[in-house]
Each structure stands twice: as structure tokens, then as C-alpha cells.
C-alpha positions as CSV (number, residue, x, y, z in Angstrom):
1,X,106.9,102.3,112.7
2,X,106.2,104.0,116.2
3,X,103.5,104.1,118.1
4,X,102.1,106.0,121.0
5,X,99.8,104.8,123.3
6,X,97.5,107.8,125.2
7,X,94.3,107.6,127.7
8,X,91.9,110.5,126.6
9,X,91.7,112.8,129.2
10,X,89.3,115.7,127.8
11,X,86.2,116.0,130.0
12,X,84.5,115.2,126.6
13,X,86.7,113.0,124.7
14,X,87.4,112.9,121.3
15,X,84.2,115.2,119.8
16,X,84.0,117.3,116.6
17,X,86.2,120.3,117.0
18,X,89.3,118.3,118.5
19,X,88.9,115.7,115.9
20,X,89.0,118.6,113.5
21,X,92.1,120.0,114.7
22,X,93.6,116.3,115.0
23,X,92.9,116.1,111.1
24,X,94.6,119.3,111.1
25,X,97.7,118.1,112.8
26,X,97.7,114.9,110.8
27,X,96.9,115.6,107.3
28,X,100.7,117.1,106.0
29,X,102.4,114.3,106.5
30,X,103.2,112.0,104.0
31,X,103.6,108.6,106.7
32,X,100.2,106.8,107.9
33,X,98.6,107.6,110.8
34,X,96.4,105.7,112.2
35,X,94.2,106.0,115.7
36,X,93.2,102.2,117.3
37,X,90.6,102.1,119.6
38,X,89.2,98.8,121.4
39,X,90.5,96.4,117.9
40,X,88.7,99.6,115.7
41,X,91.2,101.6,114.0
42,X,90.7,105.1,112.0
43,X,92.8,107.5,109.5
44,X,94.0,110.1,111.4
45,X,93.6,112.2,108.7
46,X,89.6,111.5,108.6
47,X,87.5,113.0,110.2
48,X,84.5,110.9,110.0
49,X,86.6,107.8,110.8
50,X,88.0,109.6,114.1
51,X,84.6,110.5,114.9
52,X,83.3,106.8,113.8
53,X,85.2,105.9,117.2
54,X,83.5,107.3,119.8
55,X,86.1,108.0,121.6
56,X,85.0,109.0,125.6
57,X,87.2,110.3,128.5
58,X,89.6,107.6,130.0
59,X,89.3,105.5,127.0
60,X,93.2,104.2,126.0
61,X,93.9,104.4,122.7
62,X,97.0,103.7,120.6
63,X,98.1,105.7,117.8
64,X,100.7,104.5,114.5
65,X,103.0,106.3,112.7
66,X,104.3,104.3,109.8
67,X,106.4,105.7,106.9
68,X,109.3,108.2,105.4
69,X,108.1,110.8,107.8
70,X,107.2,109.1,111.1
71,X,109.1,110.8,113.4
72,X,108.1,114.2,112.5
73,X,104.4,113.2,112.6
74,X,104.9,111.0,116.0
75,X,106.7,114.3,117.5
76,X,103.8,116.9,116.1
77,X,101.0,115.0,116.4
78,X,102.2,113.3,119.5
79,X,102.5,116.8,121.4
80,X,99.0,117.8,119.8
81,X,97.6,114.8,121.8
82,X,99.2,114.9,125.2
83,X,97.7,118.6,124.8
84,X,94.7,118.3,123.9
85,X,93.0,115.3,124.4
């Protein structure tokens, strides 16, 4: 398991489009991916439980990677995060 802990930066945090492209960057990999915010946590590879966050600018958040292809998702989706959001 790896995880990556990120404080959102975008001016507008984490709103529809970038949770759409997060989905995006999340959804071909086989391992679990999971977004925690303030005890809340989400599929990365939902976009209604991303957006179920409401996730604002300089809110930390942690995301998981857990399973066969962690690494490759914690690279990708790691670089998609630091950015974007």
C-alpha cells in the first residue's frame, strides 16, 4: 500500500471537471484508490463520491493506492495531482 498525502491548491478545489479528469486518471487500474478527506474517504474512480467531498483550496487530503498495480497508479495518478489540483 502507498499513500500520498497533497494540500489542494486549485483556486477552486476539487469541482466537476477536475474530478472528471481524476476519474479519468484513476479508472485503468486494477489496485484501489481511494481519496480521504477530514475521516471521509471516496473511490477515486467515482465521480459522485469525489464530488461528495467537497473538497476546497488548502484542504489536505490523503490518497491510497492498494493492490497488484499500486505503483503505476501512485506514479500516474500521483503526477495528475501535483498538476492539477
Amino acid at each position: 500500500m502507498k499513500t500520498l498525502e497533497y494540500v489542494i491548491t486549485d483556486p477552486l478545489g476539487i469541482h466537476a471537471r477536475p474530478a472528471g479528469e481524476l476519474v479519468k486518471a484513476a479508472k485503468d487500474f486494477r489496485c484501489t484508490i481511494t481519496l480521504e478527506k477530514d475521516g471521509r474517504c471516496a473511490d477515486c474512480k467515482s465521480i459522485f463520491g469525489i464530488m461528495a467531498l467537497a473538497v476546497k483550496k488548502g484542504n489536505p487530503v490523503t490518497f491510497t493506492f492498494d493492490g497488484e498495480d499500486e505503483e503505476e497508479a501512485f506514479r500516474a495518478v500521483g503526477g495528475f495531482v501535483k498538476e492539477n489540483l
